[in-house]
Each structure stands twice: as C-alpha cells, then as structure tokens.
N, C-alpha and C positions, 0 to 999 in steps of 0.2 A: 381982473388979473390976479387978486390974491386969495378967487375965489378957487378960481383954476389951481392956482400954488398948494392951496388944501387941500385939492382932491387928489393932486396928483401924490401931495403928502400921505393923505389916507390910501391909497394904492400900494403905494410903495411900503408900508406899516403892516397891508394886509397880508404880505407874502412871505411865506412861512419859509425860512433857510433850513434847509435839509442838513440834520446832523450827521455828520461822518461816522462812520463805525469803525473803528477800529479794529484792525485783525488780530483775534487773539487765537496766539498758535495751540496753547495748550490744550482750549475747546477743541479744539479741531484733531490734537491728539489723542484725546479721551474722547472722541465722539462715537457713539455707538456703531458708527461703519468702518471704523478704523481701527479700535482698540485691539481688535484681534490681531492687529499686525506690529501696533504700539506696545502691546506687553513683552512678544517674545527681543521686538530690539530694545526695548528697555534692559531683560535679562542679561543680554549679550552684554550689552554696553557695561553692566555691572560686573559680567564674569571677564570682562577685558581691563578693566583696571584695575580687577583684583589681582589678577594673573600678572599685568605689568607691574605695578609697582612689587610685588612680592618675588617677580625673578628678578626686577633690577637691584634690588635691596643684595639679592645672592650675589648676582653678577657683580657688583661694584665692593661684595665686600671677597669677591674672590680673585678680581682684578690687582687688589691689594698688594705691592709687591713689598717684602721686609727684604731691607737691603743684607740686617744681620744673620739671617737665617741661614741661609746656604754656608755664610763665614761660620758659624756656630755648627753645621753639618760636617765642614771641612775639619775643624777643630778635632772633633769627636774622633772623627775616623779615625786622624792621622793619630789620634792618643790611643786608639784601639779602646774606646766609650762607644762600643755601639750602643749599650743602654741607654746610654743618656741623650744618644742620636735620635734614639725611638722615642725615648720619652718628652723630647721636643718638639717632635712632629705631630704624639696624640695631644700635647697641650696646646698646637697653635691650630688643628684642625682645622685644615685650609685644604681646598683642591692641590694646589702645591705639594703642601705635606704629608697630607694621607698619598699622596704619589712616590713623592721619597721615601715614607714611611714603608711601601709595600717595595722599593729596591733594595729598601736596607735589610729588608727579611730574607733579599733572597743571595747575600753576599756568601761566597764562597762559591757559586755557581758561577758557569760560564758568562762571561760578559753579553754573550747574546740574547742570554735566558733572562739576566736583568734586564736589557735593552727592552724586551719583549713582555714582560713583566709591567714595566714603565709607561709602556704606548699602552697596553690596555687598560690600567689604570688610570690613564687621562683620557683616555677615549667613553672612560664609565664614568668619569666626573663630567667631564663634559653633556654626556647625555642625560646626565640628574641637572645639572644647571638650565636644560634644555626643554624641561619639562615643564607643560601646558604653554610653549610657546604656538604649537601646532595650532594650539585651538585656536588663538587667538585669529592664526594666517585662514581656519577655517571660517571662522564668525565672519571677517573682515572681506571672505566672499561670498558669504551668503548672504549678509544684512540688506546691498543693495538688493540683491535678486528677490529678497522677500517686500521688498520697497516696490520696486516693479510691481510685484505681482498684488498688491496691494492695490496697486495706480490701477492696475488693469480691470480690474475689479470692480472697485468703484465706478471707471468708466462705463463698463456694462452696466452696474446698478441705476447708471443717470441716463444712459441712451435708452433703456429698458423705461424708465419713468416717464420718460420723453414722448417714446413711441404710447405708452400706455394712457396719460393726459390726454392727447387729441390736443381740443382748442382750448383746454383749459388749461394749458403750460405756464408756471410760474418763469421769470427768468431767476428770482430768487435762491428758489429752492435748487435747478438745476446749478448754479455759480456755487451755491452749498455742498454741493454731491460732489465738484472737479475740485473745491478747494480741498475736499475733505482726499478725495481717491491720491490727489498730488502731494498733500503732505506725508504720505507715506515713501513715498520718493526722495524727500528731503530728509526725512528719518533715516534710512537706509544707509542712502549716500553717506551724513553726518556720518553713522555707526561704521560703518565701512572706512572712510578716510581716516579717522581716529581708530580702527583695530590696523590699519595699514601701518600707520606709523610710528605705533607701538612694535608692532612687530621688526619693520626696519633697525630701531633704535636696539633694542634687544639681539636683532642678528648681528646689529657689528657690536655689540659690545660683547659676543661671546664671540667674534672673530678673537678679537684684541685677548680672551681668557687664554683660547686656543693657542694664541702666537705665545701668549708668557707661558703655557706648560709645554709646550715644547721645548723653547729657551732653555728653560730650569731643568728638563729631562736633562736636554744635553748639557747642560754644566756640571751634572749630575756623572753622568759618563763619563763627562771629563776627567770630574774629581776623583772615577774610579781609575782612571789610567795617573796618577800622578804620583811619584814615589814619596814613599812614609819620610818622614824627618828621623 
C-alpha cells in the first residue's frame, strides 16, 4: 500500500504545470504586423490632447466673466472717456473686450453699423477659439476606421498563413496573428472615444462663450440707448 502511495507520488511530481502567459498588450502594439497602424493612432492621440487641453485652457479663460468690466465701460462712456474705454478693453484682451473694443471705434455711427460691427466681431472670436477643434472631430472618426482596417488585415495575413501551412498549422502562431490584427481595433476604438469626448467637451463649452458674447453684445447696445448723466 505505501508502495503504491509512492508511485502515485512520483506520478503526480512528474507532471509539469503549464505556465500562464500573460498578455501583454504593448508587444502586440509594437508588433511588427501592426505597428504601421500603432504609429499613425499613437500621432493622433497626441495631436488630440494637445489640441484639447490648449483650446480649453482658451475657452475657460474666455468664459471668464469680470463683473466690473462692462460697470467700468458704462462709466467711461457716460464721462465721455472713450479713451480710457478703449484702453481697458486692449488691457484685458478678452474675446468680450476686443468686441467692445471694436463698437467703441465705431460710436458715432448708426446704431445698426455698431450692432453689425459687434456680431462680426464675435463671430471672428469665436471662430479663433474654434480652431483645431475640427481636427480633433476628424481624428475621432478616422482612428476607428484605421483600427478596422488594421483588423482586417491582419485577418487576411492569418487566413493566408493558414491556407499556406497545410498540415503543418501552428494553433499558436495563428491566435498570434488574431490577437495582433484585434488589437488594432481596440486602439482605434480607444483613440476614437477619447477624440469624441474631447470634442463634445470643447463644443459646449464654446456653446456657454457663445451665449456670454451675445449677452455682453447686447448690454452693450443697451448701454448705447441709455441717457448720459
């Protein structure tokens, strides 16, 4: 009986536990079948958080409202300082101010020609705040598609390998070629949800510009219909 217990000991000693291998994603991102798809959304991914963080930095410092500003515009007028009107607006150079700044050059004209004056002045601020958001909306639908087209790729390269083997097919190498063609997919996707949401974040937050330079147009108008003291 405890010859039996030894053998079945040595048996069970003999058998070698297969170690796990862990999946590491970044081989597989740098793998030679893939890199060519890994470089351009790595680019991307770089030119989208450069581009985000560097309009929202603008956006949030143009969102900025000074409550005393427009008080200090009202001020001027009503004292007949429009220099000092102008010269407040080039000191706080704000989308706001260079807006005011360009109605107050045009006082003495028709109310309509300021009005007009005013909307195109914030419609050119706006479009400078606005700039390289496109790309972003563009990267963010191309990254998957080059993820795709990566996958697909791949695929041919392992069905091709497949067919080409015969009866000497690795299962190895083939689960090699789909892990590698699918991580291009997951790249993508990644790159793609991250430029989406960059972009949503940036479109309302030059809604919310939008809404304040309107606002401030027309307080603006206002202040021009209001009588001198």
């Amino acid at each position: 009986m405890l010859q039996t217990i030894l053998l079945q000991t040595e048996t069970i000693a003999d058998v070698v536990i297969p170690h796990e291998e862990k999946l590491n994603i970044l081989s597989l991102l740098f793998d030679s079948g893939s890199i060519w798809i890994t470089i351009p959304l790595l680019i991307m991914s770089a030119v989208i958080i450069y581009i985000f963080v560097d309009r929202y930095i603008a956006l949030n410092k143009a969102g900025k409202e000074d409550v005393n500003f427009m008080n200090n515009i009202r001020d001027f007028i009503h004292n007949n300082r429009l220099d000092s009107a102008i010269a407040l607006c080039k000191a706080t150079s704000t989308p706001i101010a260079r807006m005011i700044e360009k109605g107050l050059s045009r006082l003495g004209k028709p109310l309509g020609d300021i009005n007009e004056t005013i909307s195109n002045t914030g419609q050119m601020e706006v479009a400078r705040l606005e700039k390289g958001i496109g790309s972003i909306s563009t990267m963010a639908s191309i990254a998957p598609m080059l993820g795709f087209l990566g996958t697909v790729v791949g695929m041919i390269i392992a069905f091709h390998d497949m067919a080409s083997s015969g009866n000497n097919l690795e299962i190895n190498d083939l689960a090699s070629g789909i892990y590698t063609a699918l991580i291009t997919t997951v790249s993508g996707l990644v790159v793609g949800i991250v430029g989406y949401t960059c972009y949503n974040i940036l479109v309302s937050k030059i809604s919310k510009v939008v809404l304040l330079l309107e606002a401030k147009a027309s307080d603006f108008m206002d202040l021009l219909h209001e009588p001198a003291n």
